[in-house]
C-alpha atoms as an extended CHARMM CRD file, in Angstrom:
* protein
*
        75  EXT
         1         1  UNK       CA              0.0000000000        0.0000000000        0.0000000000  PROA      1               0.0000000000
         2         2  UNK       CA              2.9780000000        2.4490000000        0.6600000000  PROA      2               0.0000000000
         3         3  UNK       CA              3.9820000000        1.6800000000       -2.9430000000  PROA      3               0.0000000000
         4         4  UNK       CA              0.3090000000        2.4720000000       -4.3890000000  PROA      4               0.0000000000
         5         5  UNK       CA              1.0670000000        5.8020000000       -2.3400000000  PROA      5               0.0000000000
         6         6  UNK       CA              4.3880000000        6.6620000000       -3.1210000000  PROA      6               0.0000000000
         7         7  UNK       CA              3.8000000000        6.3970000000       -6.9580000000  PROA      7               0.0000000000
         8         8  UNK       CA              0.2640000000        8.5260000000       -6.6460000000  PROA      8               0.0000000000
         9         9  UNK       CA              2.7410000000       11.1450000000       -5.0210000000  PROA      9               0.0000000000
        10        10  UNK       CA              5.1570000000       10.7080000000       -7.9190000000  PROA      10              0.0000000000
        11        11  UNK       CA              3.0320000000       10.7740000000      -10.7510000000  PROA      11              0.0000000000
        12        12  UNK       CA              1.3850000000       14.1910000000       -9.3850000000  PROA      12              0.0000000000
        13        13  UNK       CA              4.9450000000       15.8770000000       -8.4100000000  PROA      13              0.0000000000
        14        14  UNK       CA              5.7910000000       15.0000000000      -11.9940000000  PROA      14              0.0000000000
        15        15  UNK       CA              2.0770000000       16.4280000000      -13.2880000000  PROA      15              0.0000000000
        16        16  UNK       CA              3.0940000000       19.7390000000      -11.4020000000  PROA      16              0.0000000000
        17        17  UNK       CA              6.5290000000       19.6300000000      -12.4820000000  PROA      17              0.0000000000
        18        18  UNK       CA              5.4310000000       19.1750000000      -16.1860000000  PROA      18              0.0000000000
        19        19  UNK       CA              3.4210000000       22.3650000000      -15.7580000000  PROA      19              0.0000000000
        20        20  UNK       CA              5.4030000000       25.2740000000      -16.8960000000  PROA      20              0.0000000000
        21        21  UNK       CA              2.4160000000       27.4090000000      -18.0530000000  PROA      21              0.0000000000
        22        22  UNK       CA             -0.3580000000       28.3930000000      -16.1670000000  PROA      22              0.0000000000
        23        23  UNK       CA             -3.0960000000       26.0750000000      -17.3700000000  PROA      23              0.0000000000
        24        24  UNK       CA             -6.9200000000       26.6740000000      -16.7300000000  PROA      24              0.0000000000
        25        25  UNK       CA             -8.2650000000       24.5260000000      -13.8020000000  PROA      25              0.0000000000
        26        26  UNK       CA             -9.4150000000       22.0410000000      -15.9620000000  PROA      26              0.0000000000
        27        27  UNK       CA             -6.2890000000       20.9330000000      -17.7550000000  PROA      27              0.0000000000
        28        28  UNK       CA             -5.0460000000       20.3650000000      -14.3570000000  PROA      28              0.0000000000
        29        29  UNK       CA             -8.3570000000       18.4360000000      -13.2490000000  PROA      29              0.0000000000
        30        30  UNK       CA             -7.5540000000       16.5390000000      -16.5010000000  PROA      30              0.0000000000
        31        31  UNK       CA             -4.2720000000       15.9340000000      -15.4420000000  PROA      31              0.0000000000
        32        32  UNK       CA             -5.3750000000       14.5040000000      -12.1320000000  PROA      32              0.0000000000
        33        33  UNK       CA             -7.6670000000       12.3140000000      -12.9120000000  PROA      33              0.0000000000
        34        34  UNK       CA             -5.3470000000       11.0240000000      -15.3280000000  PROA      34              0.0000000000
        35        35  UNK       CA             -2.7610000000       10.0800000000      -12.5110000000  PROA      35              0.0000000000
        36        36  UNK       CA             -5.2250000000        8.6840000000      -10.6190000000  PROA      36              0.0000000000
        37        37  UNK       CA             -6.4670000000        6.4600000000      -12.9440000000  PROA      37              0.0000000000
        38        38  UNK       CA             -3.1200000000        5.1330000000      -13.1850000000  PROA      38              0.0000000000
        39        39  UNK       CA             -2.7840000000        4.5410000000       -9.8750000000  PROA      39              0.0000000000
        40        40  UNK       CA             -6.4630000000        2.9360000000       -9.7550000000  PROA      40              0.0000000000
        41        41  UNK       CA             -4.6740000000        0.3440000000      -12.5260000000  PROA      41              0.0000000000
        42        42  UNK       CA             -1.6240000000       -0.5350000000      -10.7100000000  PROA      42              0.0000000000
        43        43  UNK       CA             -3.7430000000       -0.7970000000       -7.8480000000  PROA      43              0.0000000000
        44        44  UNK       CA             -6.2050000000       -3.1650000000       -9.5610000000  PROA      44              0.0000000000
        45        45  UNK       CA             -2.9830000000       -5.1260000000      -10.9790000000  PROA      45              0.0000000000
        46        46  UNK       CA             -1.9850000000       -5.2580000000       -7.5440000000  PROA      46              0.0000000000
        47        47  UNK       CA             -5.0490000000       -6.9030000000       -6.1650000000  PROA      47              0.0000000000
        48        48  UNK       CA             -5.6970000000       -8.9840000000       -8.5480000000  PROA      48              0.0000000000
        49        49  UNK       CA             -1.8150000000      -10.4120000000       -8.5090000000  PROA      49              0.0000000000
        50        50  UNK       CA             -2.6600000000      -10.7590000000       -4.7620000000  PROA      50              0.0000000000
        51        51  UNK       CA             -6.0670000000      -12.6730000000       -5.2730000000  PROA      51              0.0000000000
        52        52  UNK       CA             -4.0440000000      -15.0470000000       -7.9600000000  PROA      52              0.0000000000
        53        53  UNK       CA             -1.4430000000      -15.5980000000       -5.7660000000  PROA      53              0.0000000000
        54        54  UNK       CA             -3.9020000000      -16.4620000000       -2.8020000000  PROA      54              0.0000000000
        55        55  UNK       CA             -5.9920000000      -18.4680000000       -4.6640000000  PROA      55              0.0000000000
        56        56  UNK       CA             -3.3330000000      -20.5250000000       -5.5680000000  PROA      56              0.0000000000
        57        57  UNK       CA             -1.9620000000      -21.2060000000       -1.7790000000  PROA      57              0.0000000000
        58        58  UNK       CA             -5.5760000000      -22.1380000000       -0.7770000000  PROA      58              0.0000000000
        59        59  UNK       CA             -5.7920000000      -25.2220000000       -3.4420000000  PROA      59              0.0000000000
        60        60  UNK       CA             -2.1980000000      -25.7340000000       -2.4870000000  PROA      60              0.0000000000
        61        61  UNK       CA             -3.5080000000      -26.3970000000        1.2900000000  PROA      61              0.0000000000
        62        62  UNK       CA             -7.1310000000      -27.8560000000        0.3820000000  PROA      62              0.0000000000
        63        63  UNK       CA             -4.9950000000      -30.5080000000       -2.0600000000  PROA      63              0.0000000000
        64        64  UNK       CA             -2.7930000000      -31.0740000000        0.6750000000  PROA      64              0.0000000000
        65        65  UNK       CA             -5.1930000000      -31.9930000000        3.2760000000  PROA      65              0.0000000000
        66        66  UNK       CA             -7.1920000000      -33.7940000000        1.0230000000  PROA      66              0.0000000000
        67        67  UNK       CA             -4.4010000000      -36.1420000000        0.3750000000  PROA      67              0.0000000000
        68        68  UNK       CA             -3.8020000000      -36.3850000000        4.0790000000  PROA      68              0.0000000000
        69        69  UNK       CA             -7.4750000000      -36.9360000000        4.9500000000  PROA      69              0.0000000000
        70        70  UNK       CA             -7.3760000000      -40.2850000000        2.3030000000  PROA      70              0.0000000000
        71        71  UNK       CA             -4.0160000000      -41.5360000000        3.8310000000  PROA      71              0.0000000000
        72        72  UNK       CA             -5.5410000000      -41.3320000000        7.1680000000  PROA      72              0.0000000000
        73        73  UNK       CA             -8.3420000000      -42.8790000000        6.2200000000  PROA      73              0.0000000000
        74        74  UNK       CA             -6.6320000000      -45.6790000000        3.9330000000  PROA      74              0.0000000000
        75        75  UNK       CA             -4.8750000000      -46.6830000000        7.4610000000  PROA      75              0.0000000000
């Protein structure tokens, strides 16, 4: 989460940087939303990296104890 953070401060130091002229509000509302949509997509990869990865570790453990459960019971 500090990452998600860090980059949303990036992206908008480097949106203000990038502004050398004075813009009307609403190129820099444009601008904005534009790096924050970009963090809402990394974000979004993030999660769904996370979910992939977690989903993975819980058939990891159901297979696991499934395979114990019909040892035990073939004893």
């Amino acid at each position: 989460m500090k990452k998600i953070a860090f980059m949303f401060v990036a992206v908008a130091a480097m949106a203000f940087a990038a502004c050398t002229e004075n813009k009307p509000a609403e190129a820099a509302a444009d601008a904005a939303t534009e790096a924050v949509e970009e963090v809402v997509d990394s974000a979004a990869a993030a999660v769904e990296e996370v979910a992939d990865s977690a989903a993975a570790a819980v058939e990891e453990v159901a297979d696991s104890a499934a395979a114990a459960v019909e040892e035990a019971v073939a004893e």
